[in-house]
Residue, then its C-alpha position, 0 to 999 in steps of 0.5 A: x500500500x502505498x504512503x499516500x492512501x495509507x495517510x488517507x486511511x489514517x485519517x479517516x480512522x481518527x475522524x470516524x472510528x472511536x478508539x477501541x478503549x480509553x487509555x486509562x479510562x476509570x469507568x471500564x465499560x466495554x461494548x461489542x453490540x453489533x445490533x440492537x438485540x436489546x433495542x430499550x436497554x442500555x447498561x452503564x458503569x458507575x462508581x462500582x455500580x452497574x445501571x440500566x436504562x430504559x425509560x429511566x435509569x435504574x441499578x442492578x441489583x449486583x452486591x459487590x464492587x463492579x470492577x468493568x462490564x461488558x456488554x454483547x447482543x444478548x449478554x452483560x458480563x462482569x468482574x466484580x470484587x468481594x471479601x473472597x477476591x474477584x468473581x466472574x458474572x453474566x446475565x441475559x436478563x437482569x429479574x432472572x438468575x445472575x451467576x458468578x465464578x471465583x477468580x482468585x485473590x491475587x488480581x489487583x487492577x482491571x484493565x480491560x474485558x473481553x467476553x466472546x461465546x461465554x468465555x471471559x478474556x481479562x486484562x489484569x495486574x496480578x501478583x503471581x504466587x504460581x507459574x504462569x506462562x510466557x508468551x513464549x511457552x516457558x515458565x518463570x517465578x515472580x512475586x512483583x505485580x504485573x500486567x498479565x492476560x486471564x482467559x477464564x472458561x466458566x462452563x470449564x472452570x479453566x483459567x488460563x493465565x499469559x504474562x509478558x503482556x501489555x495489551x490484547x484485542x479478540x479479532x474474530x476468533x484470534x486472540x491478537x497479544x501485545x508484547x516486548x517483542x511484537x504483535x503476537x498473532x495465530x502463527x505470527x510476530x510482527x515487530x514495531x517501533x513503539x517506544x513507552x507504555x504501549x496499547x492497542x488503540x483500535x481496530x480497522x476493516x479487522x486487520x489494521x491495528x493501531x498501537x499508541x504510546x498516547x504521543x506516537x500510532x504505528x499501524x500494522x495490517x496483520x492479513x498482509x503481516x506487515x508493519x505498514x506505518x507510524x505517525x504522531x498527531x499532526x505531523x508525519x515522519x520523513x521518509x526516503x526511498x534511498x535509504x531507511x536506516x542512519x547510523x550515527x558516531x560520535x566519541x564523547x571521551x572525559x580527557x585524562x589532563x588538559x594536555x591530552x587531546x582526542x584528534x583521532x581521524x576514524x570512519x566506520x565500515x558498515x556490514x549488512x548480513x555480512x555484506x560490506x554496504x559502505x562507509x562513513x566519512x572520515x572526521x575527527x572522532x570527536x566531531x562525528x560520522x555518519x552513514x545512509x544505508x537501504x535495508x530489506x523493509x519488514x525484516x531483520x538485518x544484522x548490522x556491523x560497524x568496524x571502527x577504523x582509525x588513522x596510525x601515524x606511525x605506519x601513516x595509514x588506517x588500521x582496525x581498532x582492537x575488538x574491545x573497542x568495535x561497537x556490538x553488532x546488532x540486530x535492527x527490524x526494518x519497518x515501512x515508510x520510515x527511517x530508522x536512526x540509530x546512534x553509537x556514542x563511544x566513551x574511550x571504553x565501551x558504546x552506547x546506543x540508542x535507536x529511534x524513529x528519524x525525525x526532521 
């Protein structure tokens, strides 16, 4: 797709579509009503009690402090908290039988709810006692609170339990998860360049997916598995079909005396997956260098510097020893973007710092 309609489409999502949930939003009222089953009956949150509206506003019944609600065609469901921890609860009429399932006791924050073919999908701090899983299959043990993925089957009684995650979102039948290292699909990862407290903003056509940081959108069409384009508010990052990723260096050395000085002439040789694709200037270390080059978009590529310095002694250049050469690393090339990547030496190891190359 190209840039341009890829804007439009942007666009057109921020002026029409409202957000999948409200980032920090207190009242977690969550809706997924495609038509009106329920034509007179409208449910609300508020201040842990859930209210109905039909000629006028009247509460549910519930004992309890309602924690988020989520509403379908023909079904309310919802957490609450109790003396014994949280339960899970649904009705289809609110005068007929409510039932409730225990959680546990170790959730502390709601954040999100999902609820499909009675099944509930929570995203929620917890404190973890047992040895949940990871994205990844393994298991690991930790006692501090954090952001985990509960699917809990009432008709089963099966909990599930995914940490290692920041957000989620049901796609039809697909669980879409959110992490570190991506966005985790039936049989795929797609990276992306999102830097901050991550979450999925919304949903587009059922296959563009809008991750934000509340500063920054990056939009990933998960049909194509492609990370397709990032924006911020108001103002749209360079792009150039030349070349995608800057490196940058630059020596910041503390001198030992006045007396020493740091007038070393240096270029970098640059290596792609193991193929030389250019070089830097050659400048002053101290004044920096830098180099364009064009990498395979919707990949990962191993990129290798080799510091080069100038021995006047021998009058030519010479490759520094390895305990002075930058680590190589390996960088994810998204679409209609540039990626900048700086490497600051300070006379004994590299830092590094990665990001989206703005004007």
């Amino acid at each position: 797709m190209k840039p341009d309609k890829i804007i439009i489409l942007i666009f057109l999502s921020v002026v029409v579509f409202s957000p999948l949930m409200l980032h920090g939003e207190k009242l977690k009222t969550f809706s997924d009503i495609s038509h009106a089953a329920m034509p007179q009956e409208k449910y609300s949150l508020k201040n842990g009690r859930i209210y109905m509206e039909e000629k006028f506003f009247h509460e549910i019944p519930i004992e309890g402090d309602i924690l988020g609600i989520y509403s379908t065609d023909t079904s309310l469901y919802f957490i609450k908290e109790t003396d014994d921890g949280w339960l899970a609860g649904s009705f289809t009429n609110p005068e007929e039988n409510i039932s409730g399932y225990k959680l546990g006791q170790e959730f502390q924050v709601l954040h999100k709810l999902i609820c499909r073919d009675n099944i509930f999908y929570l995203l929620a701090d917890i404190i973890n006692e047992s040895n949940p899983l990871n994205i990844d299959g393994s298991a690991e043990l930790s006692a501090k609170t954090e952001k985990v993925i509960v699917r809990f089957d009432p008709d089963k009684n099966e909990k599930k339990i995914i940490r290692g995650v920041d957000d989620f979102v049901l796609i039809g039948e697909e669980l879409i998860l959110l992490s570190d290292s991506g966005l985790h699909g039936n049989g795929f990862i797609i990276p992306f360049t999102l830097k901050g407290n991550r979450y999925i903003d919304r949903i587009i056509d059922g296959r563009f997916v809008f991750l934000s940081n509340g500063d920054e959108f990056e939009v990933i069409d998960i049909v194509s598995q492609r990370n397709i384009y990032a924006y911020r508010d108001g103002k749209a990052f360079p792009f150039n079909p030349d070349y995608n990723i800057i490196l940058e260096f630059n020596d910041n050395v503390e001198l030992k005396d006045e007396v020493s000085t740091n007038e070393n002439m240096i270029y970098y040789r640059i290596n792609v997956n193991g193929v030389e694709t250019g070089r830097t200037e050659t400048a002053l270390s101290e004044t920096g260098s830098s180099s364009m080059i064009k990498a395979e978009t919707g990949r990962y590529c191993l990129i290798k510097a080799e510091r080069w310095e100038l021995d006047k002694i021998k009058g030519r250049y010479v490759r520094v020893n390895n305990i002075y050469q930058p680590e190589a690393i390996k960088l994810f090339v998204p679409e209609n973007r540039i990626i900048k990547i700086s490497f600051v030496f300070d006379g004994e190891k590299y830092i590094m710092n990665q990001s989206v190359f703005e004007n």
